[in-house]
C-alpha positions as CSV (number, residue, x, y, z in Angstrom):
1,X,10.0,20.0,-8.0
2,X,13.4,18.2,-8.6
3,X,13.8,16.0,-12.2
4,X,11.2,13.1,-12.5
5,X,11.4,9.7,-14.0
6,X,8.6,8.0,-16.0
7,X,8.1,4.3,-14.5
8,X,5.7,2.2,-15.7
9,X,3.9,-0.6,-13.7
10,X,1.7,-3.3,-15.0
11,X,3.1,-4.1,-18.2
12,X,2.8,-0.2,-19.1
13,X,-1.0,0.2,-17.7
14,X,0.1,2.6,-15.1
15,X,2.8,5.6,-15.3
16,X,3.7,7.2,-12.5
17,X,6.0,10.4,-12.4
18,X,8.8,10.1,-9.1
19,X,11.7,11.9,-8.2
20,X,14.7,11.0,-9.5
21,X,16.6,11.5,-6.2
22,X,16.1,12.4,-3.0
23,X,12.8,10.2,-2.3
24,X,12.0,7.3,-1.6
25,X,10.6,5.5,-4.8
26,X,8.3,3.0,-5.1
27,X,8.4,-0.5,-7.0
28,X,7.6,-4.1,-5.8
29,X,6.1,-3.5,-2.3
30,X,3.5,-1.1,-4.1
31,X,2.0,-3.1,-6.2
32,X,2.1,-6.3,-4.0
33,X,0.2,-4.0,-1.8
34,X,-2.2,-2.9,-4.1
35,X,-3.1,-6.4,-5.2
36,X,-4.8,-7.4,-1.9
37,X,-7.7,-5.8,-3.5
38,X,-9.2,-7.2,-6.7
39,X,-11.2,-6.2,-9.8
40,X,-14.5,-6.2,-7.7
41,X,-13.5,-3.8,-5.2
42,X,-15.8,-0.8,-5.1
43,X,-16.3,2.3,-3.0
44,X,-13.7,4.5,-2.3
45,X,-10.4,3.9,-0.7
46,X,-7.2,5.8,1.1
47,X,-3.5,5.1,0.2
48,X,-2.2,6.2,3.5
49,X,1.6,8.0,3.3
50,X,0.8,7.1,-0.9
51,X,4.6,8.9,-1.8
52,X,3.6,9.5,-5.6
53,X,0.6,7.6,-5.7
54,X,2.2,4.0,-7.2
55,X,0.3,2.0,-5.0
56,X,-3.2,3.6,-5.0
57,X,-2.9,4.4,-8.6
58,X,-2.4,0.0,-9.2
59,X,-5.4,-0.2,-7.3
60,X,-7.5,2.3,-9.4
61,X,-6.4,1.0,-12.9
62,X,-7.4,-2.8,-11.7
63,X,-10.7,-1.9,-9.8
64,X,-13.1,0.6,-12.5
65,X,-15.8,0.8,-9.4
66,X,-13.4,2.6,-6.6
67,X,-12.2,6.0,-6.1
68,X,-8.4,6.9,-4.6
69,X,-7.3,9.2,-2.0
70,X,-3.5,9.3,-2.2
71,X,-2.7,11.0,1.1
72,X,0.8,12.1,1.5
73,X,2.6,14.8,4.1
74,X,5.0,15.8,1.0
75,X,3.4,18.1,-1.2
76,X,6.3,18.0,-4.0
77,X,5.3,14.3,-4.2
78,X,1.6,15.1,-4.1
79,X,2.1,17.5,-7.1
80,X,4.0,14.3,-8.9
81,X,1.2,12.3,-8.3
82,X,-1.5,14.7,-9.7
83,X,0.5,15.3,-12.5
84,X,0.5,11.3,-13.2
85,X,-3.2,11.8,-13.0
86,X,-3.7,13.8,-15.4
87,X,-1.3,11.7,-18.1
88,X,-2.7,10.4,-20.9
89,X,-1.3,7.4,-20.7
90,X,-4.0,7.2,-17.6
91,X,-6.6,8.1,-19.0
92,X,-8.7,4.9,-17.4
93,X,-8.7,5.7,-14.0
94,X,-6.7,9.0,-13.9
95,X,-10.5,10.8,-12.7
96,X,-10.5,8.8,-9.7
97,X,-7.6,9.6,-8.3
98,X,-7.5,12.2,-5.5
99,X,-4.5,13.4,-4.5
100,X,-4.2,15.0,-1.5
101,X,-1.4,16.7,1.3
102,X,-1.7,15.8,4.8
103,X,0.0,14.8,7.5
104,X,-2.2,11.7,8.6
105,X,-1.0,11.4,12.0
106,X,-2.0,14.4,12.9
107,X,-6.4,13.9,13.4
108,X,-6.6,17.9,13.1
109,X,-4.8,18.0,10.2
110,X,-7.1,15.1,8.6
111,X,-10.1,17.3,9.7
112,X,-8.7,20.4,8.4
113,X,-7.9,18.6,5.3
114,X,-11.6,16.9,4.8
115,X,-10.6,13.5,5.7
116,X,-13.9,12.5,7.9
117,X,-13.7,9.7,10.5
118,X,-14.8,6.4,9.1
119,X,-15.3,8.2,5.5
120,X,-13.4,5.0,3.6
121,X,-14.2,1.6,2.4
122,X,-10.4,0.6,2.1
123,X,-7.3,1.3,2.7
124,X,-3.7,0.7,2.1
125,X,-0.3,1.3,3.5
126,X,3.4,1.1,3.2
127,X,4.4,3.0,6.4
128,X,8.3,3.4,7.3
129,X,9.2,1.1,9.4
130,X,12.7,1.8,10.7
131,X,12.8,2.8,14.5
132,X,14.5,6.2,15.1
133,X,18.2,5.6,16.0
134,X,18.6,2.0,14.3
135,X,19.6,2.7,11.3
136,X,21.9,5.6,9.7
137,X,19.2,8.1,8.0
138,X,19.3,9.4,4.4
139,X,21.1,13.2,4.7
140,X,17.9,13.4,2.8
141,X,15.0,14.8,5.0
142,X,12.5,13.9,2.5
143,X,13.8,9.8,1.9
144,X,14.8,9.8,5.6
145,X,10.8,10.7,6.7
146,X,9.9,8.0,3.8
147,X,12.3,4.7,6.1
148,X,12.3,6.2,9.8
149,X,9.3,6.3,11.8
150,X,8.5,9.6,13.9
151,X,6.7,9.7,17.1
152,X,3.9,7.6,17.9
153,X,5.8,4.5,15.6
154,X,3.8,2.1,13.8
155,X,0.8,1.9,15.8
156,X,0.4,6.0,15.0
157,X,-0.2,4.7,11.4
158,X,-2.8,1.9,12.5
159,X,-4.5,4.1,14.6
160,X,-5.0,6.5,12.2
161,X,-6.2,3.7,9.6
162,X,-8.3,2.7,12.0
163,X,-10.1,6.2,12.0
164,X,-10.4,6.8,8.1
165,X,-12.0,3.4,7.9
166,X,-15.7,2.5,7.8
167,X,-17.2,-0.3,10.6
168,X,-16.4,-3.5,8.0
169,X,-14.0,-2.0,5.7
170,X,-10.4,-3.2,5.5
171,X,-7.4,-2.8,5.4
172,X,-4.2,-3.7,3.8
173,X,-0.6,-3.2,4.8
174,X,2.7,-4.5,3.3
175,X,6.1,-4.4,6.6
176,X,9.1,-6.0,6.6
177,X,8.6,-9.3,7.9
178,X,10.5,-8.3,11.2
179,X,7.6,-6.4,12.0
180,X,5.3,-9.0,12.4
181,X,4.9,-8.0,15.9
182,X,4.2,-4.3,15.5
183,X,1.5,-5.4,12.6
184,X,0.1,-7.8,15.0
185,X,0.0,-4.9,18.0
186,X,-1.5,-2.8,15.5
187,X,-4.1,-4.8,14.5
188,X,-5.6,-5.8,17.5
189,X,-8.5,-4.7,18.8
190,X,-9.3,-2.5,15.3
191,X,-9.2,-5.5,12.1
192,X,-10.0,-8.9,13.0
193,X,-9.8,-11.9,10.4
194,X,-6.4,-10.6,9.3
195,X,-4.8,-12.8,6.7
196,X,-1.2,-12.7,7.0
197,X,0.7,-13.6,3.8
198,X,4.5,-14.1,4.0
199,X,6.5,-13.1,1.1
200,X,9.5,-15.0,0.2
201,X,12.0,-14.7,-2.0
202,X,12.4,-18.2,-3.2
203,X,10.8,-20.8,-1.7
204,X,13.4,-22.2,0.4
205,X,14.5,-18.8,1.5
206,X,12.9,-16.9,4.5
207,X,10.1,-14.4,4.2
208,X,11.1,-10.7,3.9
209,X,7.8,-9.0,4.0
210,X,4.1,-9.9,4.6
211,X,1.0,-8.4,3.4
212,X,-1.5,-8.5,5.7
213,X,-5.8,-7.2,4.6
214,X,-8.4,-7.2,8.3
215,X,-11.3,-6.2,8.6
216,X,-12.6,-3.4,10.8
217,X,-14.4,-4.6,13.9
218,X,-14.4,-8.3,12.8
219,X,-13.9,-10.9,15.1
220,X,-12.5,-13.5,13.1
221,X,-9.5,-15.1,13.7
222,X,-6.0,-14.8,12.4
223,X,-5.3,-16.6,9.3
224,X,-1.1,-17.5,8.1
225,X,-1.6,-18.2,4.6
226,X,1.1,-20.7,2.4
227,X,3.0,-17.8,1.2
228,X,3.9,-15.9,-2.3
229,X,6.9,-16.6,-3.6
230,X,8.7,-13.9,-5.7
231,X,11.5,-15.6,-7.8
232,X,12.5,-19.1,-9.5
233,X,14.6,-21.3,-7.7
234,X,17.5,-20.1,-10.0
235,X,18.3,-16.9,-11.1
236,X,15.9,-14.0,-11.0
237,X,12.9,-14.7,-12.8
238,X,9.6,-14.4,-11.4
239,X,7.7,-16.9,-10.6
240,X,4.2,-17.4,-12.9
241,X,2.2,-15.9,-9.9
242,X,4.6,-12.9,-9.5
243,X,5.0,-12.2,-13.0
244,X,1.0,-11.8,-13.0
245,X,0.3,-9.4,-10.5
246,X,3.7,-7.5,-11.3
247,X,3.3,-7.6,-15.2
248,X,-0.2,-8.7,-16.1
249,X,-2.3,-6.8,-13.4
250,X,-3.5,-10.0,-11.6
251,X,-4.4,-9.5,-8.0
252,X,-3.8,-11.9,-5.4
253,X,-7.3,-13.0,-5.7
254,X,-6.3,-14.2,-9.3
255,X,-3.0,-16.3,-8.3
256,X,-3.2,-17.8,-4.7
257,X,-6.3,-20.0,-3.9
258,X,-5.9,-19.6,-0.2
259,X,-6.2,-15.4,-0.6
260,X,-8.9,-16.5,-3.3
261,X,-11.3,-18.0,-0.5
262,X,-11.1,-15.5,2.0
263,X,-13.9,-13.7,-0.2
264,X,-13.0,-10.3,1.5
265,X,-15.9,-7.9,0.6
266,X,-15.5,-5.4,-2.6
């Protein structure tokens, strides 16, 4: 494996271990991601394409009742995540972590691997989400895999969530707000009552991502929720509810009263 860095996440609850070059590496979207789930979620869950683990390792240290599969096609970034693991530093929840190579598009390779249709209670995803041909990839194989999507584009990635997940379990996802389409596509017809929560910088600024959580088989409605905003009106402070989930380990649950009474189950 290449040179790693040390970055802590939640005001130094969580230390993951990522390449210093040539990967993607996670920040932000992770943990925004992971905080669609709160301190009462239970069960076992999937970070789907999990890189080193950032995201599903968020989720473990907040939630003591639920168990992480961080499934990833790159085993040099599995290793780094079962290496974070095993760190002292995360000691709380490092046990419940279950790192794991696979190439989750593939449904032989999830069989082969032990990853059972309709096996989770949750899961989570930051897929790529840059169309083949529309951008200029990383000479990087590795970061290019981790930006450009392959065959199948993002509904690959849905379908395959939709699989791993149990009848009523959910699922979260984090996409440049772009996307909103392809989330939408996705979506439909496998999670119902999906909450979509734009992202925006400051408030007066357009959304550049949304976070989405549905749940499998419902037929609820689509809910667009007042949306998070990251960053004071001046300079680059966070605002009180960023700074909570990013620093203090709050989940959405904690911060925005409209996420708050969608009472998703644990």
């Amino acid at each position: 494996m290449s040179a790693a860095t040390r970055d802590a996440f939640l005001g130094g609850r969580v230390t993951a271990l990522q390449p210093s070059a040539g990967h993607h590496r996670s920040g932000l979207d992770a943990v925004l991601l992971a905080s669609a789930f709160g301190a009462e979620t239970a069960g076992q869950a999937i970070d789907l394409g999990a890189g080193a683990g950032v995201a599903g390792m968020v989720l473990a240290a907040r939630a003591a009742a639920c168990s992480v599969t961080l499934a990833e096609r790159e085993s040099d970034l599995v290793a780094y995540a079962g290496e974070a693991a095993g760190l002292a530093v995360n000691a709380a929840f490092g046990a419940r972590l279950r790192p794991l190579a696979v190439d989750l598009l593939d449904p032989a390779a999830r069989n082969e691997a032990g990853l059972a249709p309709e096996t989770f209670d949750h899961a989570l995803m930051n897929p790529p989400f840059h169309d083949e041909g529309s951008v200029r990839a990383s000479p990087k194989a590795e970061r290019a895999r981790a930006h450009v999507l392959a065959g199948g584009g993002l509904d690959a990635w849905f379908r395959a969530a939709s699989a791993l997940v149990k009848p009523r379990g959910t699922l979260a996802v984090i996409l440049p707000a772009a996307r909103l389409p392809d989330l939408l596509d996705g979506t439909a017809d496998r999670f119902g009552g999906v909450a979509i929560l734009p992202i925006h910088p400051r408030r007066d600024e357009a959304a550049l991502r949304v976070l989405a959580r549905g749940t499998k088989g419902s037929r609820a409605p689509l809910v667009v929720l007042p949306g998070l905003v990251l960053h004071a009106d001046a300079g680059s402070a966070f605002s009180d509810a960023a700074h909570a989930i990013l620093g203090d380990g709050a989940s959405l649950a904690d911060v925005h009263m409209s996420w708050r009474a969608l009472a998703f189950r644990p």
